[in-house]
C-alpha positions as CSV (number, residue, x, y, z in Angstrom):
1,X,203.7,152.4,25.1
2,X,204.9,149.4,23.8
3,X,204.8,145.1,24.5
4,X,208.6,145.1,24.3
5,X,209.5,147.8,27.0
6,X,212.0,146.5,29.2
7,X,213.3,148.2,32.6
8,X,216.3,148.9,30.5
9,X,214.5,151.0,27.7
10,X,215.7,154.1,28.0
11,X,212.3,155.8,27.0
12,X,214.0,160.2,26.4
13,X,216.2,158.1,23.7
14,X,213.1,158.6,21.7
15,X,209.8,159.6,23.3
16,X,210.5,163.9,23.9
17,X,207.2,164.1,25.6
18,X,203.4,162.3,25.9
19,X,200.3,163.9,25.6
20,X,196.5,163.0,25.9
21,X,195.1,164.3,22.4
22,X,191.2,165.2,22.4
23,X,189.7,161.8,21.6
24,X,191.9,160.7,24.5
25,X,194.5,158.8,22.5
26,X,198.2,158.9,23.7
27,X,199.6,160.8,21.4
28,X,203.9,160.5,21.6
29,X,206.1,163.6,20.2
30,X,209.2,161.3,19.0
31,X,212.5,162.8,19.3
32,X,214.4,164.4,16.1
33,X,217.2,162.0,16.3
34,X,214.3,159.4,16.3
35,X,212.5,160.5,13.8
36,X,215.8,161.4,11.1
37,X,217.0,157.0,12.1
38,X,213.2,156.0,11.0
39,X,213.2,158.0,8.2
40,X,217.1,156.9,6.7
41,X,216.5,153.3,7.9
42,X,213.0,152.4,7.9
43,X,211.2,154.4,5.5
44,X,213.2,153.3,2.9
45,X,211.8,149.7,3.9
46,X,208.7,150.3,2.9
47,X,207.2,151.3,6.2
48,X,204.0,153.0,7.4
49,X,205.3,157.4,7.6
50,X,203.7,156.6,10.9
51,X,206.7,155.2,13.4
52,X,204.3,154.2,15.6
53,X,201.2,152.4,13.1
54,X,199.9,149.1,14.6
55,X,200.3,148.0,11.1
56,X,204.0,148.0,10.8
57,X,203.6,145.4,13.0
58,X,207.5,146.3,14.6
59,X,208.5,148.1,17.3
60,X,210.7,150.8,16.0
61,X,211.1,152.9,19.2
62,X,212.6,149.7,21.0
63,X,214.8,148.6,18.0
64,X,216.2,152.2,18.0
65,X,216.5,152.8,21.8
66,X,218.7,149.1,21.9
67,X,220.9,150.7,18.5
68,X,219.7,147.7,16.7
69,X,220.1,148.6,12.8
70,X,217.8,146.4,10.2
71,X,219.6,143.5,8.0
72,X,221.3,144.2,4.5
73,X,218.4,142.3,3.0
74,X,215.7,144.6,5.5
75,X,215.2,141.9,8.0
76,X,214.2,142.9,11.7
77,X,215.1,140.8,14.1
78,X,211.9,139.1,15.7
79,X,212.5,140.0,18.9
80,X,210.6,143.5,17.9
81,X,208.2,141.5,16.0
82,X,204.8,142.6,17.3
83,X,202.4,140.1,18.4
84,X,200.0,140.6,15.4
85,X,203.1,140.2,13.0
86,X,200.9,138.0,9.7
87,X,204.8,135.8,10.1
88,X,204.2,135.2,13.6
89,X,203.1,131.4,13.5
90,X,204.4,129.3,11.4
91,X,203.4,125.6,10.3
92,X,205.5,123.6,10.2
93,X,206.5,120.0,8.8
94,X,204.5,118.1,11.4
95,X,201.5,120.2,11.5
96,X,201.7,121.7,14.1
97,X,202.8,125.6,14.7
98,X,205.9,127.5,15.3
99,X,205.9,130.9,17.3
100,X,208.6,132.6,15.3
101,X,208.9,135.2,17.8
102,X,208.8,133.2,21.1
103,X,209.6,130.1,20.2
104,X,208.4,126.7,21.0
105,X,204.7,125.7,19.4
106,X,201.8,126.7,20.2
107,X,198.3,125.6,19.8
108,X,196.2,126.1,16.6
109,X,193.5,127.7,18.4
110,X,196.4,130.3,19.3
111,X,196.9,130.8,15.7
112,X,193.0,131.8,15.1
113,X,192.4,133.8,17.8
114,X,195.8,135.6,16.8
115,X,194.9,136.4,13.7
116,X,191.2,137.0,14.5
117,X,193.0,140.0,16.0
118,X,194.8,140.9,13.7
119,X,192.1,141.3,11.7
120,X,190.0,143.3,14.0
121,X,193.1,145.5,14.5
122,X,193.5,146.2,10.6
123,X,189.7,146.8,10.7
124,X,190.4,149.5,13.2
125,X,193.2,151.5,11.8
126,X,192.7,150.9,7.6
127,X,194.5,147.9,5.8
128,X,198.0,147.9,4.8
C-alpha cells in the first residue's frame, strides 16, 4: 500500500475496503472522511484528483491517518516524501549529496539510479 506504513498506521482511518480491479491492479475505495481532508487540504495544493498518483510523489493516506495537516506556505513534511520525490537529493556545498528525506549523504550513483526511476515511473503513469 504504501513505503511509509508503520505498525501504527491505522489503515480503516482511510482505506474502506481493497479490491483486485480486472488488469489486476489494487485498486483502494478511500474513506469519505478521507477523501473530503484531501479535497479541502490538498487539492487546493495543486495536487493530482488522484490521492493516491505516484506522481504526487506524497503519501497522503499516511499524512492523514498520523493528523498531520500541510504548512501555511503548503509544505509537507518530508517524512511522507516519496522516494521518487524530484527534491529528494540535494547537492550540496561540497559536492557531494544530501538525502532530504533520510538524511545523511548519499552516493551520486544513488542520485542517477533514483531519478532513472523516476523517470521510468512518469513514463508509466503520464508526466506531471
Amino acid at each position: 500500500m504504501s513505503e511509509n506504513l508503520g505498525k501504527d498506521f491505522n489503515a480503516r482511518k482511510v482505506v474502506q475496503s481493497v479490491a483486485l480491479a480486472p488488469d489486476k491492479k489494487i485498486q483502494f475505495v478511500l474513506t469519505d472522511e478521507f477523501n473530503a481532508w484531501y479535497a479541502d487540504k490538498i487539492l487546493p495544493l495543486g495536487f493530482s484528483q488522484n490521492p493516491v498518483d505516484p506522481l504526487n510523489y506524497y503519501d497522503f493516506m499516511v499524512l492523514y491517518a498520523d493528523e498531520v495537516e500541510p504548512g501555511e506556505n503548503g509544505a509537507i513534511p518530508v517524512k511522507y516524501m516519496h522516494d521518487l520525490h524530484p527534491d529528494r537529493f540535494k547537492l550540496n556545498e561540497h559536492l557531494s549529496w544530501d538525502d532530504t528525506k533520510n538524511g545523511g549523504t548519499v552516493a551520486e550513483r544513488t542520485v542517477i539510479i533514483q531519478r532513472r526511476a523516476r523517470e521510468m515511473s512518469e513514463a508509466n503513469h503520464g508526466s506531471a
